[in-house]
Backbone as CSV, one residue per row, in Angstrom:
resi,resn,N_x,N_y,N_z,CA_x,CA_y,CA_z,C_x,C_y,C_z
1,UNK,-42.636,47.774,86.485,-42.518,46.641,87.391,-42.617,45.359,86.559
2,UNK,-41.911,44.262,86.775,-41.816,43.148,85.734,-42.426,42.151,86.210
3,UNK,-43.053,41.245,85.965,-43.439,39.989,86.416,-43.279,39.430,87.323
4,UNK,-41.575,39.110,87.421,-40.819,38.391,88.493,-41.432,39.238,90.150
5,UNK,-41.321,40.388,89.512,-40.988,41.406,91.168,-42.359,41.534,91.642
6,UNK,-43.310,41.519,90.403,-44.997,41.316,91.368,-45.206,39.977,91.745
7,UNK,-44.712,39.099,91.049,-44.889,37.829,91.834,-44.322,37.615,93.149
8,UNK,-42.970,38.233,93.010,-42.042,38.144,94.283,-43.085,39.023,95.926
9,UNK,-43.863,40.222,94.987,-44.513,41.049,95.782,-45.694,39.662,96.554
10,UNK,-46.352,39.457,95.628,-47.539,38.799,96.047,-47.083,37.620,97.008
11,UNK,-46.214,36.870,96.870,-45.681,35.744,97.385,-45.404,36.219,98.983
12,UNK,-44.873,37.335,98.707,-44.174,38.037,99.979,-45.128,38.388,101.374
13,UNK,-46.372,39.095,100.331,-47.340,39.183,101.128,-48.817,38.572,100.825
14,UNK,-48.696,37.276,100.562,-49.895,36.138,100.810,-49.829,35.824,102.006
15,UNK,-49.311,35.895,103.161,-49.517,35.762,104.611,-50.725,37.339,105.000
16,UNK,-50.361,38.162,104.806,-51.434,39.331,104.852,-52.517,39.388,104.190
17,UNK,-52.592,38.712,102.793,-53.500,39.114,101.879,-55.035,37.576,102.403
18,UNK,-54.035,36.401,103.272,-54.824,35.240,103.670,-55.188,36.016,105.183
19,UNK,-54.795,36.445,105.804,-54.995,36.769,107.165,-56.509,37.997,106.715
20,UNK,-56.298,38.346,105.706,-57.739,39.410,105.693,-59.015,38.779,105.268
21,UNK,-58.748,36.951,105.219,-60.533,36.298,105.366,-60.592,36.194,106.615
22,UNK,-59.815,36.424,107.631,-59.923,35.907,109.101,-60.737,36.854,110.114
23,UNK,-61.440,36.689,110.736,-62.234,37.812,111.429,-61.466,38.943,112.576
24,UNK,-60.291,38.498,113.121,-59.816,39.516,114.181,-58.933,40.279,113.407
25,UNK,-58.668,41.152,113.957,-57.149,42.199,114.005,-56.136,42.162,113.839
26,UNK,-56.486,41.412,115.183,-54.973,41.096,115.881,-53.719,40.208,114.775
27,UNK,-54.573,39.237,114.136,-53.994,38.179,113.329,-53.360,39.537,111.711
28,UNK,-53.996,39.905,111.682,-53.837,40.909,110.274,-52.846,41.797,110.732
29,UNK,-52.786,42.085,111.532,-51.870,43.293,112.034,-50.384,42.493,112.571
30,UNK,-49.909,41.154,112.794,-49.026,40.679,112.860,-48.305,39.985,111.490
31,UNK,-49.907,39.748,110.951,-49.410,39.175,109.037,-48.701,40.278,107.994
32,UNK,-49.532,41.632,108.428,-48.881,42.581,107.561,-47.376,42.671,108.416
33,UNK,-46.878,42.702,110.010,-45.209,42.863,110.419,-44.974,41.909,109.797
34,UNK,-45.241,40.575,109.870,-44.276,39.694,109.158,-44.180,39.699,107.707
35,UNK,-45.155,40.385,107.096,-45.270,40.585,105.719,-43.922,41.686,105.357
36,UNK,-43.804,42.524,106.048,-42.954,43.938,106.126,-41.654,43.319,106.121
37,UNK,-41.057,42.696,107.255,-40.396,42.257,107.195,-39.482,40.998,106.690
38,UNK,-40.654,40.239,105.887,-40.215,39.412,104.893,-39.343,40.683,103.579
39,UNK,-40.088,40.989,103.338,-40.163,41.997,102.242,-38.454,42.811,102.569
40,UNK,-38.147,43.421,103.903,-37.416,43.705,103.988,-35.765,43.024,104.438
41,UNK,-36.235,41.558,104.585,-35.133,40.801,104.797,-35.018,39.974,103.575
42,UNK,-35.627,40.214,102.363,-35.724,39.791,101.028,-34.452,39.606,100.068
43,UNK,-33.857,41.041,100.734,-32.614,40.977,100.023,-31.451,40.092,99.740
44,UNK,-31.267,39.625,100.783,-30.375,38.496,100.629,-31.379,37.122,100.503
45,UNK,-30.639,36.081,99.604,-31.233,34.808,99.348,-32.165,34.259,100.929
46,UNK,-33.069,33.771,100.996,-33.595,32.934,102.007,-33.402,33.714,102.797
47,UNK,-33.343,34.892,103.420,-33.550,35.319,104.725,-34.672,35.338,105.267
48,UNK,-35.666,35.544,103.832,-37.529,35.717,104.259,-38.313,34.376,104.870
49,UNK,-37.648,33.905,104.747,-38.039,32.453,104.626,-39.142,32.015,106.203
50,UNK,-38.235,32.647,107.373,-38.529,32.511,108.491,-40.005,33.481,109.085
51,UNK,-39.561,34.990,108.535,-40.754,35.943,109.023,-41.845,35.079,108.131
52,UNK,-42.021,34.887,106.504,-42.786,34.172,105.749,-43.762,33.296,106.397
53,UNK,-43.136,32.443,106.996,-43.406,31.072,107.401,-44.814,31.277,108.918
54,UNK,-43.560,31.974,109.577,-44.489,32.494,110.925,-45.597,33.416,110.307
55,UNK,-45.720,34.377,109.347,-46.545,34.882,109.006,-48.215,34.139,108.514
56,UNK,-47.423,33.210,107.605,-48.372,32.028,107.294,-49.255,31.295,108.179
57,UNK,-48.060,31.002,108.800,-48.558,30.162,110.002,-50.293,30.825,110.947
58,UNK,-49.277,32.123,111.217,-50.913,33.061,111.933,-52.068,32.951,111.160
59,UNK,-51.427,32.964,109.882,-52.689,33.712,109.027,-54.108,31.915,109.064
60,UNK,-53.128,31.054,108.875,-54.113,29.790,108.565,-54.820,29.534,110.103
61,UNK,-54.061,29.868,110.887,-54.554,29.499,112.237,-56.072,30.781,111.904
62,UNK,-55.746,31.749,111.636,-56.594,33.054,112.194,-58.273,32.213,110.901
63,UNK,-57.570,32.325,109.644,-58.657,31.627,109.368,-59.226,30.356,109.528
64,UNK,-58.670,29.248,109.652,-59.273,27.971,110.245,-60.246,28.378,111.174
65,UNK,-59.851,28.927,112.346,-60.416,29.860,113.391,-62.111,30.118,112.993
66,UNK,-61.928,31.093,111.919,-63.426,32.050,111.659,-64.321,30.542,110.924
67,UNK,-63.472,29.641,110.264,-64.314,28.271,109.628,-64.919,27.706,110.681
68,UNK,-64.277,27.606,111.636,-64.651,26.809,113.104,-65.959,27.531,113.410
69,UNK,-65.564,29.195,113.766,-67.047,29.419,114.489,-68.410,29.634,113.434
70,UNK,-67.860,29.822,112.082,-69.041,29.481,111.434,-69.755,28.495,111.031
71,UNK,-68.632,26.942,110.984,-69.652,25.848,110.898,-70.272,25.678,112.644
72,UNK,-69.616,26.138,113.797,-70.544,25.744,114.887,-71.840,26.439,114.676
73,UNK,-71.855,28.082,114.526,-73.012,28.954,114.154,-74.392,28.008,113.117
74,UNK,-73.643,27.516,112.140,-74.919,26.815,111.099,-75.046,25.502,111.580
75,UNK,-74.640,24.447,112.437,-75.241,23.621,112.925,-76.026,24.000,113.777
76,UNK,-75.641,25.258,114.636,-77.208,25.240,115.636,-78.198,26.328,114.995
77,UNK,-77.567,26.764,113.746,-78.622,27.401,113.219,-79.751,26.336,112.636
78,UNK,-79.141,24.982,112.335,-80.051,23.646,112.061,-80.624,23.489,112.650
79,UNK,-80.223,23.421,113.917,-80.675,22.163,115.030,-81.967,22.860,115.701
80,UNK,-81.955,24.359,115.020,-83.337,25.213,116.058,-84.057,25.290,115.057
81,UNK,-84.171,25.113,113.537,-84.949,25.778,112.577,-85.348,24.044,112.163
């Protein structure tokens, strides 16, 4: 495997590999379809571009998400201790 094609790998699926700091499922299990199908619409120039994107998209939402309920968690873990 050469350089190019693990990079191409990793690139392909950094929407899955970001969706697994996120706490639900649901978000991981739509990052890896769009991951799949980046991967498999790869072949031709820019076709990935779109599953990619939406993939991304979930994945930052899913983690922003878990940032949210953990800074609410440690402010009232402050506010009682």
């Amino acid at each position: 495997m050469t350089s190019v094609t693990a990079g191409t790998l990793l690139i392909l699926f950094l929407p899955f590999l970001l969706s697994l700091a996120g706490k639900a499922g649901t978000p991981k299990v739509l990052c890896l379809v769009t991951s799949i199908l980046a991967l498999l619409l790869s072949v031709e120039p820019y076709r990935a571009v779109l599953p990619w994107i939406a993939g991304m998209a979930i994945a930052v939402v899913s983690v922003r998400e878990r940032i949210r309920q953990r800074r609410a968690t440690s402010f009232r873990g402050s506010a009682q201790g």
